[in-house]
C-alpha positions in Angstrom: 117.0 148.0 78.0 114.0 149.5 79.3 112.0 147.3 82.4 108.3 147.4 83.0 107.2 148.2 86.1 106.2 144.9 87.3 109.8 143.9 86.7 111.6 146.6 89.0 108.9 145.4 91.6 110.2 142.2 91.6 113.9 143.3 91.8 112.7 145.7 94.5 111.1 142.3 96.2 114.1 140.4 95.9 116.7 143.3 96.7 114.5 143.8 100.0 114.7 139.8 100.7 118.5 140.3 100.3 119.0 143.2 102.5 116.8 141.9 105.2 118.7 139.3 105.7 116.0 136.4 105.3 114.5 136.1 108.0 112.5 133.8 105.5 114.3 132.6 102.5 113.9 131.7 98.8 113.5 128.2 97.0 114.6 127.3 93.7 111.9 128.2 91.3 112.5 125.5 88.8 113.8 127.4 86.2 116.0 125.3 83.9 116.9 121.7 83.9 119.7 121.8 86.4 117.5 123.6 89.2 115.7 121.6 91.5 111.9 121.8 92.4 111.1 124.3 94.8 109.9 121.0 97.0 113.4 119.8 97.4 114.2 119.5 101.2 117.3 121.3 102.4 118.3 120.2 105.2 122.3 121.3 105.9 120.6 125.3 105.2 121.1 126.9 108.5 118.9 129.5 107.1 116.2 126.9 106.3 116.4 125.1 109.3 116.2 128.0 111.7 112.6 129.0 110.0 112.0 124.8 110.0 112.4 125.1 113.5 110.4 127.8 114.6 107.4 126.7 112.3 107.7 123.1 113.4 107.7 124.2 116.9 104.8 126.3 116.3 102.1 124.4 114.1 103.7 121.0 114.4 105.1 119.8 117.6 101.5 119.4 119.5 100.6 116.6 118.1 103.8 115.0 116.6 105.8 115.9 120.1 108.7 118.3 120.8 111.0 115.4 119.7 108.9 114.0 116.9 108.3 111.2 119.1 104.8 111.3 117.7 101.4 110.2 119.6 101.1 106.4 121.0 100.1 103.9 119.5 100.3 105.7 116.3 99.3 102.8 114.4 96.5 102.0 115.8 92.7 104.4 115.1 91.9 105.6 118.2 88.5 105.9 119.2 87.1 108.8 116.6 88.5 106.2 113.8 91.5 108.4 113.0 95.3 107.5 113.4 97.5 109.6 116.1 100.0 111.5 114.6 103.2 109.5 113.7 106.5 110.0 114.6 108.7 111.9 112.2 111.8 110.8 113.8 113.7 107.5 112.8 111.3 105.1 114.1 108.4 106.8 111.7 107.7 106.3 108.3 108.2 110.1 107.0 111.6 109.4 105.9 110.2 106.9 103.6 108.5 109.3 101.2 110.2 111.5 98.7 110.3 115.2 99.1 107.7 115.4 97.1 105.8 113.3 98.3 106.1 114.9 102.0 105.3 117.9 100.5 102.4 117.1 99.0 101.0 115.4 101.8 102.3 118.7 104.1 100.1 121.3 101.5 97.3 119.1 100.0 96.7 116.6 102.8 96.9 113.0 102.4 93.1 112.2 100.9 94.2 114.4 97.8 97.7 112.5 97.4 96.0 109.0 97.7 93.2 110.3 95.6 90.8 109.5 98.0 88.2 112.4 99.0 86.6 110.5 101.9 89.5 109.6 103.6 89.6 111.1 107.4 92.9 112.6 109.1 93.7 114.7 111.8 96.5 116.2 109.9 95.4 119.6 108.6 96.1 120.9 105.0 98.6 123.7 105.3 97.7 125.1 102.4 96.9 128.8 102.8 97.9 128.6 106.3 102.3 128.2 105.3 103.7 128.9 102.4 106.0 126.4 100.0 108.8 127.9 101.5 107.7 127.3 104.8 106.7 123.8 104.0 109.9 123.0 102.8 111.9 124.4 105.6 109.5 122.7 108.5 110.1 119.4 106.1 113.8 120.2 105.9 114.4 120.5 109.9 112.6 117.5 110.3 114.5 115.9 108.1 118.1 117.8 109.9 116.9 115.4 113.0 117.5 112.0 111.4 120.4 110.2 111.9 122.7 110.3 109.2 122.0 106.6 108.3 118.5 107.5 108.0 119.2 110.6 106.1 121.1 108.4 103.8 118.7 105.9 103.2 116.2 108.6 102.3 118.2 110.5 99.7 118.3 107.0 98.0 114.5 106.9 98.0 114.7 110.4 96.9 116.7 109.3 93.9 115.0 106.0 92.9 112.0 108.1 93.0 113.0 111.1 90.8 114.0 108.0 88.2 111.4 106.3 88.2 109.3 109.4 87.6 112.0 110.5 84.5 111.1 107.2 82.3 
């Protein structure tokens, strides 16, 4: 069997990934019915969660605090007509979205998930600025910092979601 050379790139790629160690990381691609989205959160990867960390740390922590305590009086527009950034610990509301959900919101930005152009956030669109992988593992860490209640409750909104969008 003879490959092209686009193919033995892409071995090269991966071999390369593999040998480095991953200091980033792959995602399921999706290929086949029993692998999951590349959006699926991981969150008990210690790979994952050490790149979650450091990007969290890095691009998200400003504004939804160290902790992710979030702003105060996130539920209420501040002056500029915009809500502070919410908490995504247990006292938020992140943990009840799906994955997909979180990640769309993450890459897209919330106007495009709501469908509504016009709509004003402080959150920037990460698309272009982290990858899907990157996405996923900031999502994943935050996810890591939920109680395990929490964590429970949310891979049950996970699943009644992924249902509900199977019918």
């Amino acid at each position: 069997m003879k490959l092209k050379p686009l193919a033995l790139g892409a071995m090269g790629l991966l071999a390369l990934m593999v040998a480095a160690g991953g200091s980033y990381f792959y995602l399921f691609a999706g290929a086949g019915s029993d692998t999951p989205p590349s959006y699926y959160l991981r969150p008990d990867d210690p790979q994952v969660l050490r790149v979650g960390a450091q990007i969290y740390a890095q691009q998200c922590a400003a504004c939804h605090g160290v902790k992710g305590e979030g702003q105060p009086d996130w539920r209420s527009r501040g002056p500029d007509g915009l809500l502070p950034a919410p908490p995504h610990d247990s006292s938020g509301h992140t943990w009840h979205h799906p994955d997909e959900q979180l990640f769309a919101i993450t890459k897209h930005g919330l106007a495009k998930l709501i469908d509504q152009p016009g709509y004003r956030t402080s959150m920037p669109v990460y698309d272009g600025v982290l990858s899907d992988d990157e996405i996923v593992a900031t999502l994943s860490w935050i996810k890591s910092q939920w109680p395990p209640e929490v964590r429970r409750r949310h891979d049950e909104i996970n699943a009644q979601y992924r249902k509900s969008q199977s019918r």
